[in-house]
C-alpha positions as CSV (number, residue, x, y, z in Angstrom):
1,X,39.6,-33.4,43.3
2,X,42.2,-34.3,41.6
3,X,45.3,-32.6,42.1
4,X,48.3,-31.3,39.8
5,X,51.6,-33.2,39.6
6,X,54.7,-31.5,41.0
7,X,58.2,-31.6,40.2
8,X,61.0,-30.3,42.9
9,X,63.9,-28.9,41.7
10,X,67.0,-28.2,44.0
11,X,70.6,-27.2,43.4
12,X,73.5,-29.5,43.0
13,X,75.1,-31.4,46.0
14,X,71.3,-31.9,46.9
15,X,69.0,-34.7,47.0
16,X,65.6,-35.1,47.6
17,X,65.3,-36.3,51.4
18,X,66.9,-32.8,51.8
19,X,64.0,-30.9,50.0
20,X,60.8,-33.0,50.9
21,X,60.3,-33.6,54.8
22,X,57.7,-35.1,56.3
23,X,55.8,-31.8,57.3
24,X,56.5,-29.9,53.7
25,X,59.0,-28.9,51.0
26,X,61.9,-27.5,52.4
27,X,63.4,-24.2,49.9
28,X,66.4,-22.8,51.2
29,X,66.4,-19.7,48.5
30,X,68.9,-20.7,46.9
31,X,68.3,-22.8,43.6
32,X,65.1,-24.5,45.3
33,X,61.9,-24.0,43.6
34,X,58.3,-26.2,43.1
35,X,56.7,-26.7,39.3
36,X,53.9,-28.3,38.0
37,X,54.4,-31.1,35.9
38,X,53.4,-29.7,32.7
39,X,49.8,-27.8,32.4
40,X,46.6,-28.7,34.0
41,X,42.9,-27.5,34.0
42,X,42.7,-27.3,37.8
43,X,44.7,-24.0,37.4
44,X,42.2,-22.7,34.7
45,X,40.3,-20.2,36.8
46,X,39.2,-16.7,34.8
47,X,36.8,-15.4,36.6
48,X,37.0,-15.0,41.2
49,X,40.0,-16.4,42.9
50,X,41.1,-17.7,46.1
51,X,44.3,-18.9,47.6
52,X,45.8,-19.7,50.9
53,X,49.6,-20.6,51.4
54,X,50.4,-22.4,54.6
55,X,54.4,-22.1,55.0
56,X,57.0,-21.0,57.2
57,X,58.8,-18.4,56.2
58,X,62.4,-18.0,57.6
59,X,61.5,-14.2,57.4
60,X,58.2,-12.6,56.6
61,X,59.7,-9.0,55.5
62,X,62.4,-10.7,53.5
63,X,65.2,-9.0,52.2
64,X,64.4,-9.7,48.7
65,X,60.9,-9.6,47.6
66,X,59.6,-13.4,47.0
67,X,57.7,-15.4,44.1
68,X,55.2,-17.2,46.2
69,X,53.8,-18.5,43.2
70,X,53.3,-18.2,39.4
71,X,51.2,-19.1,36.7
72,X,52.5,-18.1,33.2
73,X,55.0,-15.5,34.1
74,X,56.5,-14.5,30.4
75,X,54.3,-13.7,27.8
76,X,52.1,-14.6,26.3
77,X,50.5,-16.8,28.9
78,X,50.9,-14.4,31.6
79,X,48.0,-14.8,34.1
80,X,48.6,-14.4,38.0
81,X,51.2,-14.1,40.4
82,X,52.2,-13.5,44.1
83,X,54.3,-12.1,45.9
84,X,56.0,-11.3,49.6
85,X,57.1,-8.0,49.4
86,X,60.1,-6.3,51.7
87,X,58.1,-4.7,54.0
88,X,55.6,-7.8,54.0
89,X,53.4,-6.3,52.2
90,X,51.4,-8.8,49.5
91,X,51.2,-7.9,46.1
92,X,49.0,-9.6,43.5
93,X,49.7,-9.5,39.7
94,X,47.3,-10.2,37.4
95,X,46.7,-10.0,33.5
96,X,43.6,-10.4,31.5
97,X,45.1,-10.5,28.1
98,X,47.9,-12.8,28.6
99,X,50.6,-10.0,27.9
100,X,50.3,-7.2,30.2
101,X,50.0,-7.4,34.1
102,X,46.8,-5.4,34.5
103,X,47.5,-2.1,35.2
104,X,51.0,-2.5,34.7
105,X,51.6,-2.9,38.5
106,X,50.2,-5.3,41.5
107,X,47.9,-4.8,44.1
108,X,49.3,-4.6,47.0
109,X,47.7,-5.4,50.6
110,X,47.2,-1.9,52.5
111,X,49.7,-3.2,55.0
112,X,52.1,-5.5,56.1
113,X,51.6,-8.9,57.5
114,X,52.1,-9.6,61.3
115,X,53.1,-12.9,61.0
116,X,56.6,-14.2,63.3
117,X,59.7,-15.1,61.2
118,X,60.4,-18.6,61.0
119,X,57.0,-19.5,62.4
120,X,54.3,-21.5,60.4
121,X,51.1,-19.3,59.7
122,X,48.4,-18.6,56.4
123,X,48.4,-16.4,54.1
124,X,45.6,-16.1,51.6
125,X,43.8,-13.7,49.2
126,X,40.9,-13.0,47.3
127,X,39.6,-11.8,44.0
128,X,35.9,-10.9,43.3
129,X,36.5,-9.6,39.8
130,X,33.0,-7.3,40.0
131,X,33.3,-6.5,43.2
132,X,35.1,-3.1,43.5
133,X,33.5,0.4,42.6
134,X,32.2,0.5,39.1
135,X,32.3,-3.3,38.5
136,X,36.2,-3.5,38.4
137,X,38.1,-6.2,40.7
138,X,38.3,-6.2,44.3
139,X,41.1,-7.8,46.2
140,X,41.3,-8.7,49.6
141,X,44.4,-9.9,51.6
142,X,44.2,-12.2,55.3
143,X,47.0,-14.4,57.4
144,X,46.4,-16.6,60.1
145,X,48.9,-17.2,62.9
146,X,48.9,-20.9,63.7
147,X,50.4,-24.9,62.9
148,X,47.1,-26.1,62.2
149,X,44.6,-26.1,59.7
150,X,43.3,-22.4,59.6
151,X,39.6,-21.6,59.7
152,X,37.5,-22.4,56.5
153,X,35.9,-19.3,56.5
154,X,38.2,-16.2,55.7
155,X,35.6,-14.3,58.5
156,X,37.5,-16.2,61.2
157,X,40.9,-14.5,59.8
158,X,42.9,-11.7,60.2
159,X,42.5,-9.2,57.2
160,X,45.5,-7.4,56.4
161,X,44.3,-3.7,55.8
162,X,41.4,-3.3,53.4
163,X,40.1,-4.2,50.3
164,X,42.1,-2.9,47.1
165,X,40.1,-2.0,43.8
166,X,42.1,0.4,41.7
167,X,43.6,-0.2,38.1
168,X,45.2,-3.3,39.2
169,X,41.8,-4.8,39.7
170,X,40.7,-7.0,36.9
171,X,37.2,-7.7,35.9
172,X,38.9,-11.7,33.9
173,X,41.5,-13.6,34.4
174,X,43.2,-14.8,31.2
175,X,43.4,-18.5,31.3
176,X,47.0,-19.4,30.3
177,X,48.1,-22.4,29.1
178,X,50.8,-22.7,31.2
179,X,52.2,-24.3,34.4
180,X,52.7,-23.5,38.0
181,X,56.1,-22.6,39.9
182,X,56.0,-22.4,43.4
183,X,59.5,-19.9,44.2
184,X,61.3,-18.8,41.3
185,X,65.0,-18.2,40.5
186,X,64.2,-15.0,40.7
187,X,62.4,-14.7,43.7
188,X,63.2,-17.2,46.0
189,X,61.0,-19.0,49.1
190,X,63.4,-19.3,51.8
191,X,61.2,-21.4,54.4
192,X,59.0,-24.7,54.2
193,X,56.2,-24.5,52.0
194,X,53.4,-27.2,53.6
195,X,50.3,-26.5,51.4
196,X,48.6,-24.4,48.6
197,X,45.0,-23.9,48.0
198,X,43.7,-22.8,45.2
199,X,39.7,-22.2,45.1
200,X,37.2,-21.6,41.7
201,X,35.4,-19.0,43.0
202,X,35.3,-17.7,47.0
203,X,34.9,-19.8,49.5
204,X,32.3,-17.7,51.1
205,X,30.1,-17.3,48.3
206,X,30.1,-21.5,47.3
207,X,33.8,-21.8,45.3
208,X,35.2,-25.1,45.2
209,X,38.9,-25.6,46.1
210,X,40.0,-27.0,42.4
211,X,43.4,-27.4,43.6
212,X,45.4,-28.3,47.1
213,X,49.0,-30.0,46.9
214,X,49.8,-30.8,50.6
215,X,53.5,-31.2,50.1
216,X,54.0,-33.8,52.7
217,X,51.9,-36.1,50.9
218,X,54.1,-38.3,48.3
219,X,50.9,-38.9,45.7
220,X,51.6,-35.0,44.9
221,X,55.0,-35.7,43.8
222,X,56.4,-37.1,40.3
223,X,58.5,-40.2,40.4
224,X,60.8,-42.4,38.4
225,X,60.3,-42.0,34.5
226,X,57.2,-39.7,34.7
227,X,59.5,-36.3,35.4
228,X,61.3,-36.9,38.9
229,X,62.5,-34.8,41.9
230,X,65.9,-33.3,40.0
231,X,68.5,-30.9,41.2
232,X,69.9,-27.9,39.0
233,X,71.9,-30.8,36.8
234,X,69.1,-33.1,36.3
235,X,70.2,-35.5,38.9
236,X,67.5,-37.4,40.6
237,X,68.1,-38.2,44.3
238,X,66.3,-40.9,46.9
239,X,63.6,-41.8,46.9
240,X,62.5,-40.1,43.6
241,X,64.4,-42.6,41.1
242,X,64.4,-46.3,43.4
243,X,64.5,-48.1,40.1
244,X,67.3,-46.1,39.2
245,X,69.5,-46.3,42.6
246,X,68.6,-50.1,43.3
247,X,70.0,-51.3,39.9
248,X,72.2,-54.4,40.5
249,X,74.8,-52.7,38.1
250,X,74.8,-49.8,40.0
251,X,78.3,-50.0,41.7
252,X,79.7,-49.0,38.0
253,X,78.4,-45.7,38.5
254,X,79.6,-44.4,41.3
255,X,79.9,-41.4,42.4
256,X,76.4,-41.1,41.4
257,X,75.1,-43.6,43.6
258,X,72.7,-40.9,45.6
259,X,72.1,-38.8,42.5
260,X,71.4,-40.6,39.5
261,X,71.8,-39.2,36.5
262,X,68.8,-39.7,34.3
């Protein structure tokens, strides 16, 4: 499996041994956000979905409702996206065309997740497009309390309420060409974001996870030339840009000795 580029972007006066730690990306909520470098085919699922989010959330009813991630958000390349809701509820967005979220609204986990603020857990849902009454869409929503790897099978998880099919349920998924954000500007992950999972299919029923950024792991991220670690400004900080910072002519350049300016 080969897995997507990223790109972190943070605000100014940051660099990126402030964002990336050794156990995950670090998003305060305020100008700190994840994006794919560019498109890619692992993304390109149309038919049923899984994914799981291990992160720690600094608060799982948060006071602003948060963009855990994002494919294609404007139109026309609209396609899914999810979200932690105020009263930590999950919500699930989904379009079929491209333009319109289906049914105009998410589905939205039957209740709220009993996760601990500022503790690392899982949470995860699932799509089986035919699944629900009458062939439509049927969503269902789990977390798992815990550090470690969760269980592979979503059986060993807590489900969070019960399934949703309604008119948010799709029977497709459009297949957008169009990247991946992890947090948005305007719906921002304040907390440390250690993995994403992303499965063709359910894992139950034989999917394959076709993508899974571990974001402590440095082959995930983009360096140097190639679309580096930037803040709000386009400066690249250590150790993004070490061609960059280790110039022999870099004295001349100061103050921007731990943000380059590419």
């Amino acid at each position: 499996m080969a897995n997507p580029v990223l790109i972190a972007e943070f605000a100014p006066g940051k660099n990126w041994n402030d964002v990336i730690l050794p156990n995950g990306a670090d998003l305060d909520g305020i100008n700190d956000r994840i994006q794919t470098s560019g498109t890619n085919s692992l993304w390109d699922i149309t038919g049923n979905i899984e994914q799981r989010y291990h992160i720690t959330f600094d608060d799982y009813t948060p006071a602003a409702a948060v963009d855990i991630i994002v494919k294609g958000p404007n139109v026309p390349s609209r396609e899914w996206k999810c979200i932690l809701e105020t009263d930590g509820k999950i919500s699930v967005y989904t379009s079929e065309d491209g333009t319109n979220w289906n049914g105009g609204s998410p589905a939205t986990s039957t209740a709220a997740n009993t996760l601990t603020n500022a503790t690392t857990g899982w949470l995860a849902w699932t799509l089986d497009v035919d699944g629900g009454t009458a062939g439509v869409g049927l969503f269902r929503f789990y977390e798992w309390a815990g550090v470690a790897d969760a269980p592979l099978s979503l059986s060993d998880w807590t489900e969070i309420g019960t399934g949703v099919s309604d008119g948010s349920a799709p029977t497709s998924l459009h297949n957008a060409s169009a990247g991946v954000d992890i947090s948005t500007t305007t719906g921002e992950i304040s907390g440390i974001v250690h993995e994403v999972q992303v499965w063709d299919g359910l894992q139950a029923d034989g999917g394959t996870l076709a993508a899974n950024p571990r974001f402590h792991d440095s082959s995930v991220w983009a360096i140097g030339d190639t679309g580096a670690a930037v803040d709000a400004l386009g400066q690249e900080g250590l150790p993004s840009s070490p061609v960059w910072h280790n110039r022999e002519w870099k004295r001349f350049y100061e103050p921007f000795t731990g943000q380059w300016h590419q």
